[in-house]
BAFI-3210 file (N, C-alpha, C; in Angstrom, 3 decimals, decimal comma, padded with zeros to 6 digits):
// residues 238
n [1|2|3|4|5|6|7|8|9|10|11|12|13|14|15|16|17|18|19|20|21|22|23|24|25|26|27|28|29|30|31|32|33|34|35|36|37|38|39|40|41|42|43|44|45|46|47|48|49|50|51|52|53|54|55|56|57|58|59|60|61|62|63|64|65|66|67|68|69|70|71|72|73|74|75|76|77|78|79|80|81|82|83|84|85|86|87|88|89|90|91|92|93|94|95|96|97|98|99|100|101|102|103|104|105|106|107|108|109|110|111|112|113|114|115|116|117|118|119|120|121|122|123|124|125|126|127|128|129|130|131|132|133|134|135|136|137|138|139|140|141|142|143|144|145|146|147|148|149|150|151|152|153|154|155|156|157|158|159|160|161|162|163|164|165|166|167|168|169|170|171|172|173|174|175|176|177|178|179|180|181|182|183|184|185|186|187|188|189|190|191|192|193|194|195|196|197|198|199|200|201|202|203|204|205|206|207|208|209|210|211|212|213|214|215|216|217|218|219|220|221|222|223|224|225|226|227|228|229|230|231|232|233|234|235|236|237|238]
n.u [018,688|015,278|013,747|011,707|010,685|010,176|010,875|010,705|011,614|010,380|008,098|007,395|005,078|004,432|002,022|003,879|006,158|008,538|009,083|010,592|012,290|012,382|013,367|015,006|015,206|015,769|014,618|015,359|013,682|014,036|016,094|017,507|017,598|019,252|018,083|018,972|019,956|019,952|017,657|014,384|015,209|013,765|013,217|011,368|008,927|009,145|008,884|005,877|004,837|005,349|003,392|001,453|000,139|000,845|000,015|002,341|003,029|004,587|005,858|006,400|005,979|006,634|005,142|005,884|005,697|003,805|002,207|001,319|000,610|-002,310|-003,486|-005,267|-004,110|-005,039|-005,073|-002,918|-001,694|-002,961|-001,545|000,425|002,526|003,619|003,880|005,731|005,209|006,735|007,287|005,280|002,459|000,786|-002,815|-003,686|-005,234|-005,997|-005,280|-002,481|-002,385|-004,732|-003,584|-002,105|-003,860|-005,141|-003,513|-004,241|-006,619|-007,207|-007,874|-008,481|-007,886|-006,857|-004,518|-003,877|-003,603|-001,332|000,623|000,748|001,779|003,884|004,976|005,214|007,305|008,798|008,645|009,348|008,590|006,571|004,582|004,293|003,110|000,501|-002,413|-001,600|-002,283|-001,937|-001,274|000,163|002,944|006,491|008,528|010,423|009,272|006,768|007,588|008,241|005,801|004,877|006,061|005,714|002,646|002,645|003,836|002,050|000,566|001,232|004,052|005,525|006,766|008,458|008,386|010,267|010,244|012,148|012,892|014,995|014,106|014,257|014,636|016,306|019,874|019,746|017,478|017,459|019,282|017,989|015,608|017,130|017,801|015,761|014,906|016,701|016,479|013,995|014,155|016,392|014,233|013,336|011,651|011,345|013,407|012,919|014,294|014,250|016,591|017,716|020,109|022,608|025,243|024,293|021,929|023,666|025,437|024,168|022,302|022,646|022,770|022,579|021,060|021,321|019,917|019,839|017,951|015,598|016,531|018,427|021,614|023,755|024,812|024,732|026,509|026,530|028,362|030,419|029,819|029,912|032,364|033,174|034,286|032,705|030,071|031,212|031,609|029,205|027,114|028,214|029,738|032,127|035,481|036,730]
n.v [024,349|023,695|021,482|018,943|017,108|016,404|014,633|014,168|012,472|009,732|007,577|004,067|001,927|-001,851|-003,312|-004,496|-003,744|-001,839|-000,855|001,626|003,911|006,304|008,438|010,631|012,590|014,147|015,236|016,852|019,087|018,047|015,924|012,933|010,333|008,166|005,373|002,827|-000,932|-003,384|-006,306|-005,636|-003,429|-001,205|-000,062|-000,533|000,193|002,525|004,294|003,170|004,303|007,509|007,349|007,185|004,603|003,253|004,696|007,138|005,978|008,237|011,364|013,567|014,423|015,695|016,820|019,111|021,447|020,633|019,068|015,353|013,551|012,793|012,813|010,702|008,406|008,769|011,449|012,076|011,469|012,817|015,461|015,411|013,099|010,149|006,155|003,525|000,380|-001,725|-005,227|-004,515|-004,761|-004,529|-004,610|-007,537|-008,399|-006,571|-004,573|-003,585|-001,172|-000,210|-000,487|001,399|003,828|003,839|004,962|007,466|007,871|010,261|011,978|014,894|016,128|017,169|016,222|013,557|011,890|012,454|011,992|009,180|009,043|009,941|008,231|005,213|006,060|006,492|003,747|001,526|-000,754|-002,051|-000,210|-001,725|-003,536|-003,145|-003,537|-006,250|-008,630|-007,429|-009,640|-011,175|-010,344|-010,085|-010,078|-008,168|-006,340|-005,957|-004,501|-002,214|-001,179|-000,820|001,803|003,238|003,631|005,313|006,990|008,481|009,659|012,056|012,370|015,178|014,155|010,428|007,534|004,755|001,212|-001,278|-001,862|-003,337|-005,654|-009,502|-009,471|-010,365|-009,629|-008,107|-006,461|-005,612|-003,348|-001,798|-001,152|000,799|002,232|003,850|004,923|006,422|008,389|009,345|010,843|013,097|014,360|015,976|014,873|014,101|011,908|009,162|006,538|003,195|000,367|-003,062|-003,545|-002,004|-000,765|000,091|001,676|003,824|004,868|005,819|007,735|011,173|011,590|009,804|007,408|005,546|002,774|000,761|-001,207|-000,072|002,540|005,604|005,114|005,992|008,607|010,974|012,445|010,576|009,508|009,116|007,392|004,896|005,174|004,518|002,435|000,869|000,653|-000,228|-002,775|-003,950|-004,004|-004,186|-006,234|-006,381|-006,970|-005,395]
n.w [012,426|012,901|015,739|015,107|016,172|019,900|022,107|025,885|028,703|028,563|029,078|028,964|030,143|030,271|031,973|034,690|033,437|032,770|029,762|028,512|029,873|030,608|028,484|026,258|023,877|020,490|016,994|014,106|012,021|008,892|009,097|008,914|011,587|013,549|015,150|016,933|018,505|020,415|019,940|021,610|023,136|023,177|020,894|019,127|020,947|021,170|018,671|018,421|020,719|019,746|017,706|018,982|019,153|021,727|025,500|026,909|030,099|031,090|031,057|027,847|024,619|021,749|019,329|016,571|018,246|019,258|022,196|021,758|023,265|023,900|021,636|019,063|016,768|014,140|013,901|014,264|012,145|009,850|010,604|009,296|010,355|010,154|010,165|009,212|009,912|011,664|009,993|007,643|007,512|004,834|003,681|002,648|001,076|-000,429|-003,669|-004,741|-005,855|-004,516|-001,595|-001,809|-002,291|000,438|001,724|001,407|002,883|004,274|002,793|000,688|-001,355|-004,655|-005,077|-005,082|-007,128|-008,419|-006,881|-006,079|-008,765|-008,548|-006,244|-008,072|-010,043|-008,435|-007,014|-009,316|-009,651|-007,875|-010,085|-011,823|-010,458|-010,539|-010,142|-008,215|-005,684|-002,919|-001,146|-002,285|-002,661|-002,928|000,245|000,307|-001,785|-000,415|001,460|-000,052|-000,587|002,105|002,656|000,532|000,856|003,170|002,244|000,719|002,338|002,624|004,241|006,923|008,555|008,947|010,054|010,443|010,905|011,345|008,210|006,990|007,423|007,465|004,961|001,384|000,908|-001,661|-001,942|000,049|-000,008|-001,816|-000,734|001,133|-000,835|-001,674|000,817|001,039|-000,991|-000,875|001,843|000,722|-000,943|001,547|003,631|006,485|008,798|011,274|011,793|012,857|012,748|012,340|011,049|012,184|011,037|008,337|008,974|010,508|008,704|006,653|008,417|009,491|012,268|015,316|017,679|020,737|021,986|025,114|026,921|027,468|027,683|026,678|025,672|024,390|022,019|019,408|016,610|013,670|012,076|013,978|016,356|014,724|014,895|017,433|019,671|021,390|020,338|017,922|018,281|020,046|018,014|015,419|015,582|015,698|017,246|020,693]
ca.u [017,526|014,154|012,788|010,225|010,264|011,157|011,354|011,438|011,395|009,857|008,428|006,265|005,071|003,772|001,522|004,560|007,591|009,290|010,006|010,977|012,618|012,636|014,168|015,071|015,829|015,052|014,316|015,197|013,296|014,836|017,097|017,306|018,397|018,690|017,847|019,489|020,054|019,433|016,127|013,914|015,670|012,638|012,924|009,578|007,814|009,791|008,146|004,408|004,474|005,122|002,431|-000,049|-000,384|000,867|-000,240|003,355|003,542|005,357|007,105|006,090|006,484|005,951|005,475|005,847|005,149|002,215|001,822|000,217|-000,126|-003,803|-003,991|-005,359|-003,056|-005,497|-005,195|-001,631|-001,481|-003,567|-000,890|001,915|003,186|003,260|004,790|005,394|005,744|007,881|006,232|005,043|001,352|-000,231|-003,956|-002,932|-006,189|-006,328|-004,441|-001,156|-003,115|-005,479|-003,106|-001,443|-004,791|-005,549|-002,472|-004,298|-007,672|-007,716|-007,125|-009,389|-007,241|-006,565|-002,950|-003,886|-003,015|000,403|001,512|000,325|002,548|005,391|005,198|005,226|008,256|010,074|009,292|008,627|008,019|005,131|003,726|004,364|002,218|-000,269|-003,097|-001,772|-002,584|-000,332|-000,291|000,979|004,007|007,684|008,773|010,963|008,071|005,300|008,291|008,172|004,527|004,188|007,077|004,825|001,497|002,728|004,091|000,785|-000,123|002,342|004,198|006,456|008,242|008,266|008,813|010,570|010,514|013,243|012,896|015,393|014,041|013,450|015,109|017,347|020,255|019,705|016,467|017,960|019,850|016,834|014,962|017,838|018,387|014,490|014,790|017,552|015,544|013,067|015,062|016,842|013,415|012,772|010,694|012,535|013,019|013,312|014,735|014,507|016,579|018,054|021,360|023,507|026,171|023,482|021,807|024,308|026,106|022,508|022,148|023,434|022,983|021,983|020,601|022,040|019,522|019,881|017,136|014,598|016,963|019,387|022,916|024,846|023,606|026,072|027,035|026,662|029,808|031,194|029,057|030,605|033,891|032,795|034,691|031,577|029,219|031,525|031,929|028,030|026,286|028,961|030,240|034,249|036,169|036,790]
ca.v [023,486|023,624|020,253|018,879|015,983|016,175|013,569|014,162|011,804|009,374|006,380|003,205|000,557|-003,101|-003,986|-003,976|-003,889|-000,801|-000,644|002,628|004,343|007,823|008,962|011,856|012,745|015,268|015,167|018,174|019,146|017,814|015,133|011,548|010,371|006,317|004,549|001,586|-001,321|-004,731|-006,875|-005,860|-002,421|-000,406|000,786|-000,185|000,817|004,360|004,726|002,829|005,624|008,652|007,266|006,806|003,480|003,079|005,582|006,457|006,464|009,434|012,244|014,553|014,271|017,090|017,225|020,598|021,708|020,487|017,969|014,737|011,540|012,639|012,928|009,686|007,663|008,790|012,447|012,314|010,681|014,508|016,224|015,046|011,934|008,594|005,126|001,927|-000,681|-003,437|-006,078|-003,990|-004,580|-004,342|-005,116|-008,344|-008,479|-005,214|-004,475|-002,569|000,359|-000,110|-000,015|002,945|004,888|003,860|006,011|008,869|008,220|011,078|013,814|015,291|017,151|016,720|015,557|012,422|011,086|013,066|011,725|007,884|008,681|010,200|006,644|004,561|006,990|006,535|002,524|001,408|-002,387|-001,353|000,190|-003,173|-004,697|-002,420|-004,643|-007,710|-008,460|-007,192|-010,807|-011,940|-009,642|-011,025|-009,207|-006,511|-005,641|-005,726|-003,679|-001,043|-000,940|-000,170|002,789|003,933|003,644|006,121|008,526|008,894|010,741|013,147|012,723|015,936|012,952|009,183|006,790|003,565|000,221|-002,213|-002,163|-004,533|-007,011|-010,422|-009,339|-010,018|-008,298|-007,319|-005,850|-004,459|-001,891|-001,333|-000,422|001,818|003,445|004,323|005,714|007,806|009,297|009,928|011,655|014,035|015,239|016,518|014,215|014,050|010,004|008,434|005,107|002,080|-000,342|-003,609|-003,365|-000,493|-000,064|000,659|003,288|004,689|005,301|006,705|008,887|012,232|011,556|008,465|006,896|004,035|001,685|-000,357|-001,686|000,929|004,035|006,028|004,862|007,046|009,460|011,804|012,045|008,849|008,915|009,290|006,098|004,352|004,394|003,729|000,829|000,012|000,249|-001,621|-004,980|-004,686|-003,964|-004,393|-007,792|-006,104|-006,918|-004,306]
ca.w [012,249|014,367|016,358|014,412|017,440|021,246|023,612|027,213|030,090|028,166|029,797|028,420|030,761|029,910|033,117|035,616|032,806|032,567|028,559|028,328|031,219|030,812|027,414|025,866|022,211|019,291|015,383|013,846|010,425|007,615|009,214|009,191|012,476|013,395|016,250|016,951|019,590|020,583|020,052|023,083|023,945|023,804|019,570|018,175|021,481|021,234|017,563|018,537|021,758|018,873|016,628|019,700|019,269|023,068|025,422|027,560|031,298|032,176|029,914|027,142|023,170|021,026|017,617|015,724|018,850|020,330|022,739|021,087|024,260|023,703|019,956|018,099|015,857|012,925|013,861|014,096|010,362|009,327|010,988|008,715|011,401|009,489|010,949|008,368|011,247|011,667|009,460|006,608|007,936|003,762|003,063|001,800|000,247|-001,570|-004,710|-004,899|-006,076|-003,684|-000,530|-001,646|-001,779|001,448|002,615|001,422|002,681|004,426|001,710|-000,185|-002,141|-006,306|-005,632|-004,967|-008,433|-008,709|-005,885|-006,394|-010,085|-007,405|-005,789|-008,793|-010,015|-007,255|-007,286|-010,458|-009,241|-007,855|-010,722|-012,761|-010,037|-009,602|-009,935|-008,257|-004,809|-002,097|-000,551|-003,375|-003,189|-002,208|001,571|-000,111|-003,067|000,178|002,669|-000,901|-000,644|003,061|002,077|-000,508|001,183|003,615|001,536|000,203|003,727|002,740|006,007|007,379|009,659|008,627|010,949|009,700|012,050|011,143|007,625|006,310|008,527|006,807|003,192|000,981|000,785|-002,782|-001,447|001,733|-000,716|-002,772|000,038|001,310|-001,588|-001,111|002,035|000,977|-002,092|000,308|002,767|-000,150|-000,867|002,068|004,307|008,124|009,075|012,118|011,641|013,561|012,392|013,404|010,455|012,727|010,042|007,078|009,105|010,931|007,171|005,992|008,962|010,270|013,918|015,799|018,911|020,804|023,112|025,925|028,131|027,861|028,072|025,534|026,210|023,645|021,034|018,667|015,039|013,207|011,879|015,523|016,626|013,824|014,749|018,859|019,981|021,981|019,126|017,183|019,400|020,716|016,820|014,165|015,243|016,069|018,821|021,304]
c.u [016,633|013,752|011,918|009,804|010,921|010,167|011,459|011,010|010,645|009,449|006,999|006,137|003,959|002,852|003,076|005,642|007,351|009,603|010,234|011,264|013,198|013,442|014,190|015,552|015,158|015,353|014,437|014,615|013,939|016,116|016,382|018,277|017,459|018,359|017,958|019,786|019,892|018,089|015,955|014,413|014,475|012,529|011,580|008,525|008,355|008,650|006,374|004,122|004,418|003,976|000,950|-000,773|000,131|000,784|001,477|002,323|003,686|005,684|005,992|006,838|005,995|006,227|005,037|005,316|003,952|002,109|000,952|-000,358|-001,457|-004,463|-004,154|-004,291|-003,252|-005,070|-003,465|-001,585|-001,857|-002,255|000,521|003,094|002,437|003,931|004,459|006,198|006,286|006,870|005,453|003,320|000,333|-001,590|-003,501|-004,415|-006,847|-004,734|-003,506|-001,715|-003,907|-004,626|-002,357|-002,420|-005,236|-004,969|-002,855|-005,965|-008,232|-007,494|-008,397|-009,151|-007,246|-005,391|-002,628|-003,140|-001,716|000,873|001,470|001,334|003,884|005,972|005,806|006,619|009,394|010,289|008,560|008,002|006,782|003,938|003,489|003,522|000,968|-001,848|-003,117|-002,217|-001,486|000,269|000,085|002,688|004,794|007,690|009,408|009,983|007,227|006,452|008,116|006,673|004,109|004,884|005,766|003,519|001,646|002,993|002,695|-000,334|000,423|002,931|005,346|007,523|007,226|008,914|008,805|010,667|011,132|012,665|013,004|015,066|013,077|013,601|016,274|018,268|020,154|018,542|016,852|018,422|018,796|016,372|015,697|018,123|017,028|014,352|015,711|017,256|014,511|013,469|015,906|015,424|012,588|011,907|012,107|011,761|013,662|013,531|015,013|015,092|018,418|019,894|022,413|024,192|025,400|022,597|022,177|025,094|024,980|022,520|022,948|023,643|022,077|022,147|020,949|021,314|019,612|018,989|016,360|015,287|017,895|020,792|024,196|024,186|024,779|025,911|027,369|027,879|030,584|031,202|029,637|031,374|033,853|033,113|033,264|030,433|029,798|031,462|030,192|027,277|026,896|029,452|032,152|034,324|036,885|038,251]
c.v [023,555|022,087|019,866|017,610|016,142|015,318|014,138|013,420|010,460|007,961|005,666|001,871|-000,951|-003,775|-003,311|-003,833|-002,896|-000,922|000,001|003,418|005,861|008,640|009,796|012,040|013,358|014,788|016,134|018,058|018,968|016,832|013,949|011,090|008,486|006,087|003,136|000,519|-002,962|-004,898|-006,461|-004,562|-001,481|000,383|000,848|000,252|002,210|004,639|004,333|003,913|007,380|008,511|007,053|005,811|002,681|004,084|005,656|006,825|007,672|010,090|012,943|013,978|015,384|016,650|018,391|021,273|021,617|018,862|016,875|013,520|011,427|012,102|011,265|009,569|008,945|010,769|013,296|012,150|012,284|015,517|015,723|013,664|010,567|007,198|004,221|000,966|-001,935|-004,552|-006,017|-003,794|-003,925|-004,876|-006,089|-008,674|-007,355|-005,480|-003,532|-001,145|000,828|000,504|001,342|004,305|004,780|004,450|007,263|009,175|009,354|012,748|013,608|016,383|016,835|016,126|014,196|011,342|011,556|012,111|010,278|007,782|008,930|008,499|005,718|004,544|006,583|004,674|001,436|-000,148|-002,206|-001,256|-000,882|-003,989|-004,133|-003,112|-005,497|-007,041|-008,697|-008,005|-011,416|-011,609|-010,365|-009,558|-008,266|-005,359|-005,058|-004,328|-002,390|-000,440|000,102|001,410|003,910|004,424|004,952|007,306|009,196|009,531|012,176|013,659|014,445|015,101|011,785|008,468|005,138|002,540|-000,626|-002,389|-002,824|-005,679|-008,310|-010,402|-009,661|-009,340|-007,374|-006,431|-004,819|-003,118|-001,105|-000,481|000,573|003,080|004,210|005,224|006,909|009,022|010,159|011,240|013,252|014,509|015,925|016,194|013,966|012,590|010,346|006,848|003,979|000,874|-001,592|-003,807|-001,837|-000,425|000,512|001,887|004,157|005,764|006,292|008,013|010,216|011,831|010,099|008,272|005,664|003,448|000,678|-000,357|-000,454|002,909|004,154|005,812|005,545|007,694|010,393|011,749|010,493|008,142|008,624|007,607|004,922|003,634|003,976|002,518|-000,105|-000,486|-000,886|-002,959|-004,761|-004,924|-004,182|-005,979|-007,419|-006,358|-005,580|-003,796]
c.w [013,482|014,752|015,611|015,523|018,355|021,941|024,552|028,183|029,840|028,914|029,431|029,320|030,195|030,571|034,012|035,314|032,325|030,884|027,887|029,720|031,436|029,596|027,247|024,693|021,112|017,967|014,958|012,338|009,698|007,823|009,288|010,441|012,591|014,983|016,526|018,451|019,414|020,329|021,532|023,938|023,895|022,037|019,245|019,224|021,537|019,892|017,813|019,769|020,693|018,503|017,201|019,610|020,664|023,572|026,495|029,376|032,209|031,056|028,775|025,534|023,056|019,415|016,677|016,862|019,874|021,088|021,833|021,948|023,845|022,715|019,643|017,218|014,247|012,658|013,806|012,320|009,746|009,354|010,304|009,587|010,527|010,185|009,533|009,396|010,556|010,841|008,809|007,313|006,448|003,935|002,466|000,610|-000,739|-002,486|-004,298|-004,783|-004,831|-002,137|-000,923|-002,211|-000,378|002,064|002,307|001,688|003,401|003,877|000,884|-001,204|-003,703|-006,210|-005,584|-006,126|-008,804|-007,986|-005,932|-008,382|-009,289|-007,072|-006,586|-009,507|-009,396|-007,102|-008,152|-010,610|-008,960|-008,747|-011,898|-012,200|-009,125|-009,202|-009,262|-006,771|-003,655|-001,340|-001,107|-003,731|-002,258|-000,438|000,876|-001,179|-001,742|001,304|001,250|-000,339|000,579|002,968|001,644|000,151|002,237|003,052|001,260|001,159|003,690|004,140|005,851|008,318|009,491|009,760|010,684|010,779|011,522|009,488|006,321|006,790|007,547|005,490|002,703|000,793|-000,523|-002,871|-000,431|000,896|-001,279|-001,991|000,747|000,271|-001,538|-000,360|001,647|000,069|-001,299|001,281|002,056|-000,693|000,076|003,298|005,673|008,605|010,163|011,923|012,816|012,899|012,651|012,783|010,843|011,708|009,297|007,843|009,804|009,719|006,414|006,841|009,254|011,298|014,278|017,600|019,624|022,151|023,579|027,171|028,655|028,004|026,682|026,080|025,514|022,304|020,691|017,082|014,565|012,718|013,136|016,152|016,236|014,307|016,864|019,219|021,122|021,292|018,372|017,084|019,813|019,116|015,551|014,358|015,601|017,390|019,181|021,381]
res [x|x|x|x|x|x|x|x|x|x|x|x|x|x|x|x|x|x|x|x|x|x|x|x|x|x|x|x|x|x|x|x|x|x|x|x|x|x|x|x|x|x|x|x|x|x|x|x|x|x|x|x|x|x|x|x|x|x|x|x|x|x|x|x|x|x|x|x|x|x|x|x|x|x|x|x|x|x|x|x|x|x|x|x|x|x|x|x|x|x|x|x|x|x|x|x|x|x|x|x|x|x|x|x|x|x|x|x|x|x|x|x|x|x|x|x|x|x|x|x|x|x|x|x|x|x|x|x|x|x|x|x|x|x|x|x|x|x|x|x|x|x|x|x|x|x|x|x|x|x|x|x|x|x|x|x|x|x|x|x|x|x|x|x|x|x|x|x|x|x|x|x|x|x|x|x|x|x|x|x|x|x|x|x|x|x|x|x|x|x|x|x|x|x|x|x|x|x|x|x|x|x|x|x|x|x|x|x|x|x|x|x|x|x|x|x|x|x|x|x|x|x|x|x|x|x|x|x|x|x|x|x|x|x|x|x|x|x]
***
């Protein structure tokens, strides 16, 4: 497998808070790899520094090769790089339909409507509420939406921010089994998210933060069975 994301040295400051301290870590094409940790270890600014919605510090990203600190958010989005952030972040005032053309407003292609039936397809709630208005939708319908709305960029790498956060669990699966559909066709995830067992079990390989840095990183199954993982993110004693 080739890189489709490297990390090196990575570093995001706040004013005079360090919250990222030099990282390092790859995405290879066609994997789903997690990223996991405490509230406050540095996850959603690791993914808002990819997506150029912080600029970093120090260090180098690449995606598919090419440097992007410079690149715009919007210009990343062109280039196959999508993020659905922590907190779904829908148009609550546009329709269903509506937000999930807005994930493709920059195509000008014909597939627009395949891919908006792909969506629907894939979550058929959705397409039952395609009309309504997306602040009308429950948190796991509006966490589908933001899902969806991205797809509709046709990313090459998705970038998920805690997105059981705030759901039911009969949702939490939903939206897992989502991601994993996703992932079997092809689309390479980065996952941020704050349930370690569910995407360490999802992933191939995973990431383990503490306080701005990577503190262990391996096969997810490996992670798993980590008596340190276990007792800091599963809840086991050591």
């Amino acid at each position: 497998m080739s890189a489709l994301l490297e990390v090196k040295a990575l570093e995001v400051a706040y004013g005079g808070i360090r919250a990222l301290k030099g990282i390092d870590f790859e995405v290879n094409e066609g994997e789903l790899v997690a990223l996991i940790g405490a509230n406050g270890a540095g996850k959603s600014t690791t993914l808002r520094a990819l997506s150029s919605l912080v600029r970093p510090a120090a260090g180098t990203i690449r995606y598919r090769g090419e440097v992007t600190s410079a690149l715009p958010s919007y210009a990343l989005v062109r280039k196959g790089l999508a993020l659905v952030p922590e907190g779904r972040g829908v148009f609550a005032r546009l329709s269903v339909r509506e937000n999930l053309e807005m994930g493709a407003y920059h195509r000008g292609d014909r597939e627009i409507g395949k891919d908006l039936d792909r969506v629907f397809g894939l979550m058929p709630r959705l397409a039952e509420r395609s009309t309504q208005l997306a602040g009308t939708l429950s948190g796991g319908e509006q966490q589908m939406l933001a899902i969806g709305r991205s797809l509709m960029s046709r990313p090459k790498l998705l970038l998920l921010d805690e997105p059981s956060m705030g759901l039911a669990p009969i949702m939490v699966q939903k939206v897992f089994e989502i991601v994993q559909t996703v992932a079997r066709e092809g689309v390479t995830i980065l996952l941020v998210e704050q349930n370690a067992k569910l995407a360490l079990e999802l992933s191939s390989r995973g990431y383990v933060m503490e306080s701005g840095t990577i503190s262990l990183s391996g096969p997810s199954a490996k992670l798993l069975a980590d008596p340190k993982v276990r007792e800091a993110y599963l809840g086991e004693a050591a």
